[in-house]
NUBAMI-364230 format. One record per residue (C-alpha): x negated, z negated, y; residue number from 1. Coordinates in steps of 0.02 Angstrom, whole numbers. Layout:
<nodes>
+--------+--------+--------+-----+
!     px !     pz !     py !  nr !
+--------+--------+--------+-----+
!      X !      Z !      Y ! NUM !
...
+--------+--------+--------+-----+
</nodes>
This chain:
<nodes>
+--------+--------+--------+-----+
!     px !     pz !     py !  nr !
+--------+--------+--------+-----+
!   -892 !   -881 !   -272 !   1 !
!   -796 !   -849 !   -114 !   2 !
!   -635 !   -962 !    -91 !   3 !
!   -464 !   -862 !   -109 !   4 !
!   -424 !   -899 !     82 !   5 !
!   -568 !   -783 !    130 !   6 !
!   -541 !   -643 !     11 !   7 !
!   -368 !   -627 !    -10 !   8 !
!   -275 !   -509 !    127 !   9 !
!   -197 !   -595 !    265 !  10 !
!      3 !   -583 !    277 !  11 !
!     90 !   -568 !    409 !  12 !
!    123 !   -743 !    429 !  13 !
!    -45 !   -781 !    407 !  14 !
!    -83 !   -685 !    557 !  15 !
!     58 !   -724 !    662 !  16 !
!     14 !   -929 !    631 !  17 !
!   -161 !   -877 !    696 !  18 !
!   -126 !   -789 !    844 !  19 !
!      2 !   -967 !    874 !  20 !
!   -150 !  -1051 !    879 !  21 !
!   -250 !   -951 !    968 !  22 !
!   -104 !   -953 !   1098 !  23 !
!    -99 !  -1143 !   1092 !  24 !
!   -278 !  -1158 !   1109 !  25 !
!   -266 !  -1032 !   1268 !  26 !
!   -133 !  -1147 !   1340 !  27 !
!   -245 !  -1294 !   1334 !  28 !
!   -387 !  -1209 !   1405 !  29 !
!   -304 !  -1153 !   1555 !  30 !
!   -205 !  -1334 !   1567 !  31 !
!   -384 !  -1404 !   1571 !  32 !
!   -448 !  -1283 !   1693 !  33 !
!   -289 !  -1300 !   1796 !  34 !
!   -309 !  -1508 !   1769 !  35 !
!   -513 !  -1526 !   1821 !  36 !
!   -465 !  -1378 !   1962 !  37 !
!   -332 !  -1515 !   2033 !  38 !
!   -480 !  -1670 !   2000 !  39 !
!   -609 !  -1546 !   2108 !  40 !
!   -512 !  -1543 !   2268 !  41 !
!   -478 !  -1343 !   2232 !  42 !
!   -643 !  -1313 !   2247 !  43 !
!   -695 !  -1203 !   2083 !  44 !
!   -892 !  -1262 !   2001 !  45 !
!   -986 !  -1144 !   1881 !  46 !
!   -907 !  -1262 !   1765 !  47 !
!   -733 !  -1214 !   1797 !  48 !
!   -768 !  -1023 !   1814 !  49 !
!   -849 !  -1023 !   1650 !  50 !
!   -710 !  -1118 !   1572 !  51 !
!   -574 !  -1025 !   1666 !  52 !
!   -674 !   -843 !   1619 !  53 !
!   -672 !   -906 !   1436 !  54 !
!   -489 !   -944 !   1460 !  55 !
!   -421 !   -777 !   1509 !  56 !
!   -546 !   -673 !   1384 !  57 !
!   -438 !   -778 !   1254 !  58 !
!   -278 !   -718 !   1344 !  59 !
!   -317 !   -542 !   1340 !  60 !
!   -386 !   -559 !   1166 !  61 !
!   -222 !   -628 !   1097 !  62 !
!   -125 !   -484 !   1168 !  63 !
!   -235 !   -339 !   1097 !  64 !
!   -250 !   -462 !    921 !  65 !
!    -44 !   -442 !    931 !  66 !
!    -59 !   -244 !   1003 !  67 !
!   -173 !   -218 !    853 !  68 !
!    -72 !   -310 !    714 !  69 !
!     87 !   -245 !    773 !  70 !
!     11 !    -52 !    753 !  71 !
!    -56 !    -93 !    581 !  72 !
!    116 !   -161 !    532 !  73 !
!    192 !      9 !    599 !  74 !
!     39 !    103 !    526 !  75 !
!     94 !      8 !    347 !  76 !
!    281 !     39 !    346 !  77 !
!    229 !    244 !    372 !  78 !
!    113 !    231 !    252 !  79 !
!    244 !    161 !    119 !  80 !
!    384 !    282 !    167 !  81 !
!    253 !    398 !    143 !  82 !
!    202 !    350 !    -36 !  83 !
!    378 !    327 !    -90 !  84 !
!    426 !    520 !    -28 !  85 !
!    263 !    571 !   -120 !  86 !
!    307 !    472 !   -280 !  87 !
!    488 !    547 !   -273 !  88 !
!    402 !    749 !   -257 !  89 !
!    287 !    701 !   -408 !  90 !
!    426 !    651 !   -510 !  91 !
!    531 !    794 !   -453 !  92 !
!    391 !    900 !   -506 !  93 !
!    375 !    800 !   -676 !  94 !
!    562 !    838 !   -689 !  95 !
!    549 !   1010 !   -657 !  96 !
!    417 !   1041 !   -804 !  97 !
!    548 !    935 !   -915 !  98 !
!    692 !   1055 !   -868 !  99 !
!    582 !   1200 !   -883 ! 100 !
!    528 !   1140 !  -1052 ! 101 !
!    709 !   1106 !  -1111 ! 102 !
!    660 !    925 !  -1164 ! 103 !
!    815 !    831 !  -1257 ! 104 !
!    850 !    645 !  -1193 ! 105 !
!    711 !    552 !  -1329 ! 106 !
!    580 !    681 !  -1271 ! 107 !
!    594 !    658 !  -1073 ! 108 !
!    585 !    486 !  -1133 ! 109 !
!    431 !    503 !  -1245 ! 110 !
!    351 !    633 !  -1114 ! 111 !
!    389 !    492 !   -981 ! 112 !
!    295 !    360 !  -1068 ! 113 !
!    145 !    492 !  -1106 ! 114 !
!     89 !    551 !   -936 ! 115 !
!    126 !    358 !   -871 ! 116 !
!    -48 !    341 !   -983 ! 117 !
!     52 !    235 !  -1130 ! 118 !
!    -13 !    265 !  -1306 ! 119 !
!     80 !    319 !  -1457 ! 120 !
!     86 !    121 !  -1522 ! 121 !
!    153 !     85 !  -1357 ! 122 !
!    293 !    216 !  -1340 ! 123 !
!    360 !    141 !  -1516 ! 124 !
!    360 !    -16 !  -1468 ! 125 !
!    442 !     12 !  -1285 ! 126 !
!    560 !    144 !  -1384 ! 127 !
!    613 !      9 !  -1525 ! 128 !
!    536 !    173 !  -1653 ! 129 !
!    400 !    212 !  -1772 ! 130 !
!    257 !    291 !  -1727 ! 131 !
!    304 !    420 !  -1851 ! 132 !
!    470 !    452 !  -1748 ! 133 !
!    344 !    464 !  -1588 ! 134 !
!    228 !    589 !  -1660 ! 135 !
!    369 !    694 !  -1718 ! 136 !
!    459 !    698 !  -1513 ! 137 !
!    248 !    727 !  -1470 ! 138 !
!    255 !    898 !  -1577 ! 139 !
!    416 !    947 !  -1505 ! 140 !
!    356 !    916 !  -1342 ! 141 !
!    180 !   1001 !  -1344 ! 142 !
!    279 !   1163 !  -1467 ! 143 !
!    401 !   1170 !  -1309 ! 144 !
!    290 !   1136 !  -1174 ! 145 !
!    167 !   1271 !  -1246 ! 146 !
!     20 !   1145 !  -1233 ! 147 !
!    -71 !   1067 !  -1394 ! 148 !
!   -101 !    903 !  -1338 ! 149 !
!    -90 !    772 !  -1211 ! 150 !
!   -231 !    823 !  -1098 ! 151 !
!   -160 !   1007 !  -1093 ! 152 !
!     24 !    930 !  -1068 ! 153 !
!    -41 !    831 !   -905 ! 154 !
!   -143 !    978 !   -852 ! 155 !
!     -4 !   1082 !   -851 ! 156 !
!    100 !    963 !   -735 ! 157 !
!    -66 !    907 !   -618 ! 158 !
!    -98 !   1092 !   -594 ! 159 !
!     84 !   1115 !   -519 ! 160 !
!     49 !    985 !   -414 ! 161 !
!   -109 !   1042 !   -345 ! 162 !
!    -43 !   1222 !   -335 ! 163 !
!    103 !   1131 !   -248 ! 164 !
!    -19 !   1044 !   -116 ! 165 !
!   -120 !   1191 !    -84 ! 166 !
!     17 !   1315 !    -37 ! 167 !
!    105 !   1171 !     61 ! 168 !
!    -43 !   1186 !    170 ! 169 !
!    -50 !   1363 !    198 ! 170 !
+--------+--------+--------+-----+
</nodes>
């Protein structure tokens, strides 16, 4: 089994501590280069070109390591923002449908609970009610919501939201 340091996701302090070292490692390279370039008399060997070639490909690798992390970080935060205004239309849709439906307070509640996936068993127990109670708000809310069960109930709010999507497009 592979250890958690190589399969977890890096954070960003992770990544910034590596590109530290990387940047400490470049600064003793080029120290060293600078150091045996001194010892030589300023006369470069294949020695020192090598080393000092090696030197600056870790320069310019530690600034496109930081260009790169620094888009991904931007790339990330418009990604969330992106989620979050998604997540806020779907449950302005789901809202909608509850409005439409003329839901009283228990059954947003109860129809909350049901297209989040929770069972009946569930609902009571997050609802502090019997299951009886829960079945009963369940029948109200397929009667008024003109579906018959929970697969027709969520296929009447995923189809708004794919009908949404598609004429958003257009």
């Amino acid at each position: 089994m592979a250890h958690p340091a190589f399969t977890e996701r890096p954070t960003p302090a992770a990544m910034v501590a590596l590109i530290a070292a990387q940047a400490f490692c470049a600064l003793f390279f080029i120290t060293d280069v600078l150091t045996d370039l001194g010892e030589a008399g300023g006369k470069p060997t294949t020695h020192l070109l090598i080393e000092a070639m090696a030197a600056v490909t870790l320069v310019v690798a530690i600034f496109l390591e930081t260009r790169l992390m620094l888009d991904l970080f931007a790339r990330k935060a418009r990604l969330e923002t992106s989620l979050k205004e998604a997540s806020r239309a779907v449950f302005d849709v789901i809202e909608a449908h509850f409005d439409g439906w003329a839901l009283s307070p228990a059954e947003r509640d109860v129809a909350s609970f049901l297209v989040k996936g929770l069972s009946i068993t569930e609902i009571a127990e997050l609802r502090g009610n019997k299951e009886g109670t829960i079945k009963a708000h369940l029948n109200a809310i397929y009667r008024k919501s003109g579906t018959r069960n929970r697969a027709e109930l969520m296929s009447a709010v995923i189809d708004t939201l794919i009908d949404a999507d598609v004429s958003g497009d257009a």
